[in-house]
Residue, then its C-alpha position, 0 to 999 in steps of 0.5 A: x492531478x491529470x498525471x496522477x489519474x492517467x498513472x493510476x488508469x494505466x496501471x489499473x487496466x494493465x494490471x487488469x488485462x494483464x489477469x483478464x488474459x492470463x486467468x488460470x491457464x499456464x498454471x497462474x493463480x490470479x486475482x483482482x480486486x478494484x474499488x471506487x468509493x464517493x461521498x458528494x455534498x454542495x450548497x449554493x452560496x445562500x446556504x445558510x446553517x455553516x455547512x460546506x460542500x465537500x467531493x470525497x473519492x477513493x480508488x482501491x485495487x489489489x491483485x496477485x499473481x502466483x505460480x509454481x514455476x517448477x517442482x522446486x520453485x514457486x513465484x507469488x506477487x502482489x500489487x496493491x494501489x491506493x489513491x484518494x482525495x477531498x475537494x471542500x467548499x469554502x464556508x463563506x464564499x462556497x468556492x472550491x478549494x484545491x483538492x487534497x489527497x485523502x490516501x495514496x499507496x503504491x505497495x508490490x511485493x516479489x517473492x521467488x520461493x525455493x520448495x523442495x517439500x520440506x518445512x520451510x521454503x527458502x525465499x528471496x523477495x523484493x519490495x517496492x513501496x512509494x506514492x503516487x506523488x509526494x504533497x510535501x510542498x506547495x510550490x512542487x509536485x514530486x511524482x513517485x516520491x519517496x521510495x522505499x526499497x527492501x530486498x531480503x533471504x530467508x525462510x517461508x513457511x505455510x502455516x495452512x491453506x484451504x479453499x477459504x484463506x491462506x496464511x504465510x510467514x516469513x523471517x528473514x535478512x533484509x536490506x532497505x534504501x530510501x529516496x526522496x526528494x528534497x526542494x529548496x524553494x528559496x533557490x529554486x533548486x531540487x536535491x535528491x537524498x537517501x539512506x540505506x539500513x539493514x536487519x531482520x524482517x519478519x513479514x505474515x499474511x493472513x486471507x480470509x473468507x469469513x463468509x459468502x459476501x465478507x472477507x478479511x485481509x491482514x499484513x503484519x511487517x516487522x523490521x529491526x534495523x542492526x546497522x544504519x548508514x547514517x548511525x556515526x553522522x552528527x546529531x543522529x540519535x538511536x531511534x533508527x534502533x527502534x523495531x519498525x511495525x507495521x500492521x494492515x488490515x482490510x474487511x469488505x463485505x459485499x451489500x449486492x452485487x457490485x456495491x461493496x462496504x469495505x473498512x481498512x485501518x493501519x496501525x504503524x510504529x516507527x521512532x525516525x517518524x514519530x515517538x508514538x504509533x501512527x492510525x489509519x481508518x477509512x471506511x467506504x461504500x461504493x462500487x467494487x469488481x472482483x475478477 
């Protein structure tokens, strides 16, 4: 747990003083964006009414970075980070139980855009998805486990930008590995796997300030796999086939000064994962900084 919040910490604060000293000169265009959310109840083991205490907190931060390098090339990055958890009481004895995590996302998006000044840009861009630690098992804690990385060509387009919002898409070829850790807990042993697929990614972004104190982000991700390094492996099936999506939203709205109510829901379908689509929803009101 000690690991996680220190990792958290130092990419929070390098992040931050990474935009702090940077701000806009030599041509960047930065932002970011944190957030720390919690709800708190206890009770005394006289309690009596079944209820129990619970610690809920989420940490949120997302910044970017852009920069038209030269009259032909344009870098725009992107870091999002989430990391939460739930402490409950136990209903008889009202002792604390291990906390569980609630939300954990590391997500960095590299695009490098090549802009001569016609209708599309060509693109190259890489991404880089994990957690702060893997909860599978009990008995081992794998820190930045599973990864999933993705590098893709194509094209870019900007669909429109203004001094309210921005929105941008791109269609292009992608490959994917995934790494992940596996441990036998019967030997006491650790093994590392991985797989690696390929096809076409289309990916939009959309900004929006609605209003002075409310604003809305959204990322769709599209991926259909061509062709799979397991696909000729016994007892594989054809839902690596299947067209993976996912969906990314996020409204905060601020109430007074840095006090923000923010409400980010995700909506993912994935066949190796499950046949049915996967939803998100966390809704949270706490302290929020924007730079």
């Amino acid at each position: 747990m000690k690991k996680v919040l220190l990792m958290l910490l130092a990419v929070t604060l390098c992040a931050g003083l990474s935009i702090a000293q940077g701000g806009d000169s030599n041509g960047w265009e930065t932002s970011l964006g944190a957030s720390l959310g919690m709800t708190q109840a206890t009770y005394s083991e006289n309690w009596t009414g079944g209820e129990i205490g619970s610690i809920i907190w989420a940490a949120n931060l997302h910044a970017t970075a852009q920069k038209q390098l030269s009259d032909k090339f344009r870098s725009e990055n992107e870091l999002k980070l989430e990391f939460g958890q739930t402490h409950n009481q136990n209903q008889d004895t009202k002792e604390w139980a291990s906390p569980m995590k609630s939300t954990d996302k590391i997500r960095l998006d590299a695009i490098l855009k090549y802009t001569p000044g016609g209708w599309l840009d060509p693109y190259v861009a890489g991404i880089f998805q994990s957690q702060f630690y893997n909860a599978t098992y009990p008995e081992k804690k794998f820190y930045v486990d599973p990864i999933e990385l993705t590098e893709s060509v194509g094209a870019s387009r900007t669909l429109y930008e203004d001094d309210l919002g921005k929105a941008t898409t791109r269609l292009g070829f992608g490959l994917r590995q995934n790494l992940w850790k596996v441990y036998d807990a019967v030997n006491d042993e650790t093994t590392s796997e991985s797989t690696w697929d390929g096809g076409i990614e289309w990916v939009t972004d959309w900004t929006k300030q609605l209003n002075e104190t409310l604003n809305y982000t959204t990322k769709l991700s599209v991926f259909q796999a061509l062709f799979y390094s397991e696909e000729d492996e016994a007892g594989i099936g054809d839902e690596w086939k299947s067209t993976d999506v996912a969906w990314e939203n996020l409204v905060t709205a601020k109430v007074y000064s840095v006090i923000q109510v923010s409400l980010a829901w995700e909506l993912r379908y994935d066949e190796e994962v499950s046949t049915a689509g996967r939803f998100k929803e966390t809704l949270a009101l706490g302290v929020a900084y924007t730079l």
